[in-house]
N, C-alpha and C positions, 0 to 999 in steps of 0.2 A: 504493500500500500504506500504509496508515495505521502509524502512530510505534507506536513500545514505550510501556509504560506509564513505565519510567524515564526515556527519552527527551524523555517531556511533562513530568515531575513536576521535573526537571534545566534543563527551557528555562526555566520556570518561574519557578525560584529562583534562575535569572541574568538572567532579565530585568528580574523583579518583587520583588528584596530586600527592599524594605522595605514592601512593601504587606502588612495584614492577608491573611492565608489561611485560617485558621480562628478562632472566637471558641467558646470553651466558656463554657457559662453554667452557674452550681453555685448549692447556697441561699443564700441572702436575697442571693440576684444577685453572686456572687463571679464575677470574670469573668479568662479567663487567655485570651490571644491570643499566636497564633504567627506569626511573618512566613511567607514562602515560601521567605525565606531561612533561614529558624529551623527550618523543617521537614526543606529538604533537607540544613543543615548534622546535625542531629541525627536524619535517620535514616541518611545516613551511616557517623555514631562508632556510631548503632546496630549497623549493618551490619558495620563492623568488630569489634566486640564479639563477635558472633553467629562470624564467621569464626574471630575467635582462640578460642573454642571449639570452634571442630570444625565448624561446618555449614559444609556445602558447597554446592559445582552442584546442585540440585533436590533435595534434601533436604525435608522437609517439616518443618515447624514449625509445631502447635497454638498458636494465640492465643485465651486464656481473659479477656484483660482485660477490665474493664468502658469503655464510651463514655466516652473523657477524652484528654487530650491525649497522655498514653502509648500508649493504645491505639493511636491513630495514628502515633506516632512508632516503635515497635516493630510495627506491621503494611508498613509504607513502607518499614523499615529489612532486615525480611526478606526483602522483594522485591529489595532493592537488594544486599544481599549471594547474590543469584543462588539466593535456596535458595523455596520455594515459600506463599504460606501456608494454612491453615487455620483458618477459624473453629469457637472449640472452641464451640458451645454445648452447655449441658445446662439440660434441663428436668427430667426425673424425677429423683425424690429420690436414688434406687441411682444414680444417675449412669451408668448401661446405655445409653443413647444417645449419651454421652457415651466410653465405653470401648469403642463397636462404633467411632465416627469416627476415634479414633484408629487403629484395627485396620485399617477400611476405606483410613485415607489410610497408613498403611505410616509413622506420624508418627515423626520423630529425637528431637522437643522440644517440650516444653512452655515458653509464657511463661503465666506466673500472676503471681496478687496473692494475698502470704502472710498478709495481714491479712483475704481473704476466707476465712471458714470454709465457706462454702455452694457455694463455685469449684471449679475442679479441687483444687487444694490440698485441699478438705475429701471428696473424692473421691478422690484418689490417694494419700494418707499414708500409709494402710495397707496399701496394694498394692505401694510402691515401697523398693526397700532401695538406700540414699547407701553407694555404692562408693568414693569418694574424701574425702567433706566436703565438696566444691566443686560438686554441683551433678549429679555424674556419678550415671545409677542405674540398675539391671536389676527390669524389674517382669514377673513369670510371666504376667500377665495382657495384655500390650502387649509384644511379646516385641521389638518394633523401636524402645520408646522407650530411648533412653539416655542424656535428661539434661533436666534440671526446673532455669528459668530463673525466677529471683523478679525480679519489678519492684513496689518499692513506689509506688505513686500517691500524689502531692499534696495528695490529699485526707484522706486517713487514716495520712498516714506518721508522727504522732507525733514523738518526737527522732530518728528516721531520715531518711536524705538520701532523697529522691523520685529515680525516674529521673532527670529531666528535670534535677538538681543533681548527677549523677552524670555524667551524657554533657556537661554543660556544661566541664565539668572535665577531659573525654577531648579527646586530639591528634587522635589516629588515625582515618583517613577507609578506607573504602574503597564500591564503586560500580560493580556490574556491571550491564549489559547484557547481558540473552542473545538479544533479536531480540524482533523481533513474535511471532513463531511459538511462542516459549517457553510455556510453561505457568506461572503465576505465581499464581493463586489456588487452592483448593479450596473450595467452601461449602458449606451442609447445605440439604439440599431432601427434601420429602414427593413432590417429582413429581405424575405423572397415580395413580401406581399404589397411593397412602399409605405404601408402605414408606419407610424413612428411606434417604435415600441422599446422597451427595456427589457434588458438577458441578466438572469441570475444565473451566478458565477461562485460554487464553491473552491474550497483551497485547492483540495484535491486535483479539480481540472485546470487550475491555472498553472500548478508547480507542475504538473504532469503534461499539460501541454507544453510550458518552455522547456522544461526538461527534453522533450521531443525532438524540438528545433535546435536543442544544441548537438545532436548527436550529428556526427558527418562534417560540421563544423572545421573542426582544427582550432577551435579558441580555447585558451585555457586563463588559471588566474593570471596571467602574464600579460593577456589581451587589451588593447585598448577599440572602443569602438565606438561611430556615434550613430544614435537614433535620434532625429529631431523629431518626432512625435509626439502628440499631447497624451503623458503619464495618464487622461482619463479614457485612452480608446485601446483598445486591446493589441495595437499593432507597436504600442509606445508605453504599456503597461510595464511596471518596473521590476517585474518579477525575473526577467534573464540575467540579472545583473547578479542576485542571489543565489541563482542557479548552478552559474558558472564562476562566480566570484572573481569576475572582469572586471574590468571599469567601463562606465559607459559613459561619452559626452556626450551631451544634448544643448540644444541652442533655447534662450529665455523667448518668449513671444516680445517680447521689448525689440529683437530684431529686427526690420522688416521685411516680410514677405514682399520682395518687390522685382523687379528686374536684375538686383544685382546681387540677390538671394544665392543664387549657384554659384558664383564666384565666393561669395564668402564659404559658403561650404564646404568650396574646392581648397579653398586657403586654409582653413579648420585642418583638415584631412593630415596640411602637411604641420601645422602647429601643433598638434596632439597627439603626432605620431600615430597613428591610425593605424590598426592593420586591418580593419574590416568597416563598412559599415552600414546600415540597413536603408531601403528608398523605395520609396512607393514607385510605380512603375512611369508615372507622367512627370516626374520631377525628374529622373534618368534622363530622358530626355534633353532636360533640357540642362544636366551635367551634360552632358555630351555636345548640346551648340556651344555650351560656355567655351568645354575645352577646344571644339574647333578654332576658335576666335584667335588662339594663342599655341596652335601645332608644336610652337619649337619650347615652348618653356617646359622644364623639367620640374615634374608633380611626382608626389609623395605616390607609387601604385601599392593600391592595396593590395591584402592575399586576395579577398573576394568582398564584390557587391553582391548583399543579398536582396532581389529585388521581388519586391508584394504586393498585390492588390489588383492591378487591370490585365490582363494576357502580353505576354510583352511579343513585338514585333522583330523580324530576325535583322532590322539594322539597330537593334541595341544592343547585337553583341560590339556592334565599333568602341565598343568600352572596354573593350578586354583587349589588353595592351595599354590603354591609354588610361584609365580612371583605377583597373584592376587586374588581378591577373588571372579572375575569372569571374563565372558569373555563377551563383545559387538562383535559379527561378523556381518560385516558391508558389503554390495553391491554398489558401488557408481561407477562411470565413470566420465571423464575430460568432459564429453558430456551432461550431464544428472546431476550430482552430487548424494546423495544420492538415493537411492531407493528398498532395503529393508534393515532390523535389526533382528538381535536376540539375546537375553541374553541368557549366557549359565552359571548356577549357580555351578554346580556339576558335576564331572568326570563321574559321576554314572547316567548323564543325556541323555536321549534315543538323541545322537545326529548320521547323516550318514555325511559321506565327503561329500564335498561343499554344506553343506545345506548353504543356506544365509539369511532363516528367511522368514516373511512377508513382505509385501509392506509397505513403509513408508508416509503418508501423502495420498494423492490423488493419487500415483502410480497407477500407473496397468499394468500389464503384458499379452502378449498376446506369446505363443509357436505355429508360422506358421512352415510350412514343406517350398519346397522348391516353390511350386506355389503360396506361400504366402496364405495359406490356413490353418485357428486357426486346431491345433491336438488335439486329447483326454486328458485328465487329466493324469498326469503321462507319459506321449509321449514324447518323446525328440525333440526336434527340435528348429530353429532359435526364441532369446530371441528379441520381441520389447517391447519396453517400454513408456508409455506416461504420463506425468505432467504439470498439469499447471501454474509451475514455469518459467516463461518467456526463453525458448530456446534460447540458444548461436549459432553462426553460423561460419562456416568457411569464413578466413579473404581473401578475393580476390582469391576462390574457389570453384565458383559458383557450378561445376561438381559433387564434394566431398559435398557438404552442400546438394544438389540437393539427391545424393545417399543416403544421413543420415538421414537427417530428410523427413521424408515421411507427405503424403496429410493425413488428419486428426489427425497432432500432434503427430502420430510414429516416434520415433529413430531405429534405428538399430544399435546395438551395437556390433556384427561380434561374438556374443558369442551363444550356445549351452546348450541348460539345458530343465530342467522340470519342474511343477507346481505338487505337491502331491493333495494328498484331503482335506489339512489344507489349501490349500492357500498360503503354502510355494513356494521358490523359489530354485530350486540347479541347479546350474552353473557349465556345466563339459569341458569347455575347450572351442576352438575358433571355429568356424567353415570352418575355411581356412584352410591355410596348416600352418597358426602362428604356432610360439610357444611359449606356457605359460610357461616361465622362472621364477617362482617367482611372483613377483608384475611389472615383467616386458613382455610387448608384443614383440617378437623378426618376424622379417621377414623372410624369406631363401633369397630373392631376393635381399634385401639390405646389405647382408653379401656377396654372392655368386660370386657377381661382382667385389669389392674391392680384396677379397682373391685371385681369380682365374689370377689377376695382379703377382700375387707369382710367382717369376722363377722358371722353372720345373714341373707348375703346369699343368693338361692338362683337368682336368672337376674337378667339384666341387659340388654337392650337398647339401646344408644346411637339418637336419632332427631332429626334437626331440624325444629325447627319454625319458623315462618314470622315473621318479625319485622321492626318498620320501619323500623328503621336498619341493622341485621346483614343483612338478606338472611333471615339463618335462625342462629338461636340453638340451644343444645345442651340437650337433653333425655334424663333417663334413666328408663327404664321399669324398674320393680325390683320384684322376687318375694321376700318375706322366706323364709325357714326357715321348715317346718313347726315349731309348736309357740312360734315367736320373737315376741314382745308388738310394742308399739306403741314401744316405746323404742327398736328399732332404724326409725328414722322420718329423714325429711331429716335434720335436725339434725347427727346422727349419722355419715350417710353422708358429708355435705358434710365436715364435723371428719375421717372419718377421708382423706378427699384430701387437704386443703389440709394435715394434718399429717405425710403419710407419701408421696404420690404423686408431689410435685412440689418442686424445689428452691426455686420463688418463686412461690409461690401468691398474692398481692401484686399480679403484675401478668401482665395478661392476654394478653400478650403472649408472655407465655412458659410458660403452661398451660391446658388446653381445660380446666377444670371447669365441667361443666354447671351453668348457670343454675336449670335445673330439674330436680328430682326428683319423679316421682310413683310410687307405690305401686299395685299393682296384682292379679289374682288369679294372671294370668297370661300370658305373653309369645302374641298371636299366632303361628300357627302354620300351615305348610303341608302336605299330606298326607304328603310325607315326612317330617317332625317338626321340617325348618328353621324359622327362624324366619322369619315373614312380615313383612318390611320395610317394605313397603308400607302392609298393613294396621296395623303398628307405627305406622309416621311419621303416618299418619290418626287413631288413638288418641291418639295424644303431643299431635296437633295438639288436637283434642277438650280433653283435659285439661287444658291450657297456657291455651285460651279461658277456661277456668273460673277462672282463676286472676288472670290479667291486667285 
């Protein structure tokens, strides 16, 4: 039976005190590192903190921070005071997805950062009434929150003491264990189905899944590596770090996501000594035009890029020579975690797009059609997958857990692909009307509805279309008002999302705004008067050609 998650995080920082654990990287290269010892002593006084306010055994607590070293220290500290966590995201502007997560996880607490206006704080102010002064509060709209925990970050605390000078300064330790079997995460997941939903996440499968992903590897404690992923999503969850008793950098969100994001990366890479480090499969990319830009200069190669989340296309191996000296392409979901690999040594290596390798561990894959009935070898059709890595379930979602995991140990993962004659796996897109944006699942129906709120707007169509890095980039097909001029044109539409739809329009990671808008007379349509999808995504495609 594999360790609890505190079990690992505790061997950890008594065997490895003084070794780096984590290295946060901030502008013009500010750099704060934590031992292992420094992690476990202060998420500890965290965790006592947390207790002597009230939480308790499985209680839930919302985590709003941004990627930084508090983040960390008050997500670890949660677990450890025995209560559960949740990663608060929000993306829409109304903060609505943001106030369903809380409702769905039954959440006791929020921790926030009071100097974010854009965070929960600038989403709950007005909905929450301070019953004590201290922190206690009853909000009509979150009827099970009952108390809002400020941590000021390091980075913006001004003449205020940061967490991290505040727990420095606390005695008081405590440190529960509740077993493998515990439940110790909550995260946010689109799933197969695009509705927004939360996966419950015991010890067991999280130490057992990284545990997984280290094996074939070549890292050991010796290893340096960086994951810029947000500590609250499962592809940047902090538990490999424990596992293998490496060090991991990772970059603060105080960075910017901008154009010149790859280049700092690439600069990281050679500053921290790097021999590995992990990248969602759209931002590959565009390591790769960085390095083009600068052919002759001599970069730090790593042993291997491990790359996750969209199928990757066979000119991203031009990175192996240049970024690495090979490539891990990895299959894994927020559902399932791992489930297949493959190393790809050489440019020159017989590789097809979105191959994703062999099964990993106990895997196995089954390609049914649509009566749920296994296809021939090489036959496309719906991907299920089964492991006997203890399944996660959806949190107070019977309907959605009911649809996912199926009788006999099948998931359904809403994806499309094939099995070769090796055994191999390639994964060619969703089998809905998703679309595969990158390492990101985008809905039509959850854009469709917000936008169509636009003045002047009269139908709306969400459609992907087809692109060479993304897989498939976001298009919207749009029908003005009768009578509405040329001023309500992109421009317009684009202005009114990034100003009213989404809380960080900035960075793409945390809002689908279609790339493309075009204008049109009128939405394809089918005899009953639905809209036609199909013939939609073929028009979008049409238009999008014309454009590029």
């Amino acid at each position: 039976m594999a360790n609890s998650l505190v079990s690992e995080i505790v061997k950890r920082g008594e065997e490895l005190p003084d070794k780096p654990a984590f290295v946060f990287l901030g502008p013009n290269w500010s750099r704060t590192v934590l031992t292992f010892g420094d992690v476990i002593s202060l998420a500890q006084k965290f965790a006592a903190v947390l207790r002597q306010r009230g939480i308790g055994d499985g209680d839930v607590v919302c985590n709003t921070l941004s990627n930084s070293a508090e983040r960390l220290i008050t997500q670890l500290g949660t677990i450890m005071a025995g209560a559960v966590f949740l990663n608060g995201q929000i993306c829409l502007a109304d903060g609505s997805d943001f106030l369903r997560s809380l409702n769905d996880g039954r959440v006791k607490a929020v921790i926030y950062n009071p100097r974010d206006s854009r965070g929960a704080f600038g989403v709950l102010k007005d909905k929450v009434t301070d019953t004590d002064g201290k922190g206690k509060v009853v909000c009509a709209e979150v009827p099970t929150l009952e108390m809002m925990i400020p941590c000021v970050l390091e980075s913006n605390k001004g003449n205020d003491k940061s967490l991290l000078e505040e727990l420095k300064a606390e005695s008081k330790t405590f440190c529960m264990d509740r077993g493998p079997a515990s439940v110790v995460a909550y995260m946010c997941t689109s799933g197969s189905t695009g509705e927004f939903k939360l996966l419950s996440f015991t010890s067991q499968f999280l130490v057992g899944a990284f545990h997984i992903m280290t094996r074939g590897m070549g890292m050991s404690k010796d290893s340096v590596y960086l994951n810029d992923k947000p500590f609250g999503w499962f592809a940047g969850f902090p538990a490999l770090v424990f596992c293998l008793g490496a060090t991991r950098v990772t970059i603060e969100d105080t960075v910017p996501r901008d154009e010149n994001y790859a280049s700092f990366v690439l600069e990281a890479y050679g500053r921290e000594k790097c021999m590995a480090a992990s990248v969602v499969t759209s931002f590959l990319y565009d390591l790769i035009e960085e390095a083009k830009k600068s052919p002759d200069v001599t970069r730090n190669l790593l042993k291997f890029l491990l790359v996750v989340g969209a199928p990757v296309r066979k000119e991203a191996l031009y990175s192996i020579g240049t970024l690495a000296e090979r490539l891990i392409i990895m299959y894994a979901s927020t559902e399932t975690a791992l489930m297949s690999a493959m190393i790809v040594n050489s440019r020159d290596d017989e590789y097809e797009d979105f191959l994703c390798g062999s099964p990993v561990g106990d895997t196995q894959f089954r390609i049914v059609n649509s009566d749920m009935e296994e296809v021939p070898i090489g036959q496309t059709g719906e991907i299920l997958v089964k492991k006997s890595l203890p399944c996660s379930c959806y949190v107070n979602n019977e309907k959605a857990t009911k649809d996912t995991y199926l009788p006999g140990g099948w998931v359904r993962l809403g994806d499309r692909g094939y099995i070769n004659s090796k055994g191999q796996i390639t994964v060619i897109g969703r089998g809905s009307h998703a679309i595969m944006r990158g390492d990101d699942v985008v809905y039509p129906d959850q854009l469709e509805y917000p936008i169509l709120k636009c003045p002047g707007l009269a139908e709306i169509l969400i459609a992907g279309v087809p692109d060479p890095s993304k897989l498939e980039e976001v298009c919207a097909l749009l029908v003005r008002q009768p009578g509405e001029g040329k001023e309500v044109d992109e421009a317009y539409v684009r202005r009114f999302c990034q100003e009213t739809l989404f809380i960080n329009p900035d960075n793409p990671e945390f809002n689908p705004i279609p790339k493309y808008f075009c204008f049109v007379k009128a939405i394809p349509k089918l005899k009953n008067g639905k809209a036609d999808r199909i013939a939609a995504k073929q028009l979008a495609a049409q238009l999008v050609s014309k454009i590029v």
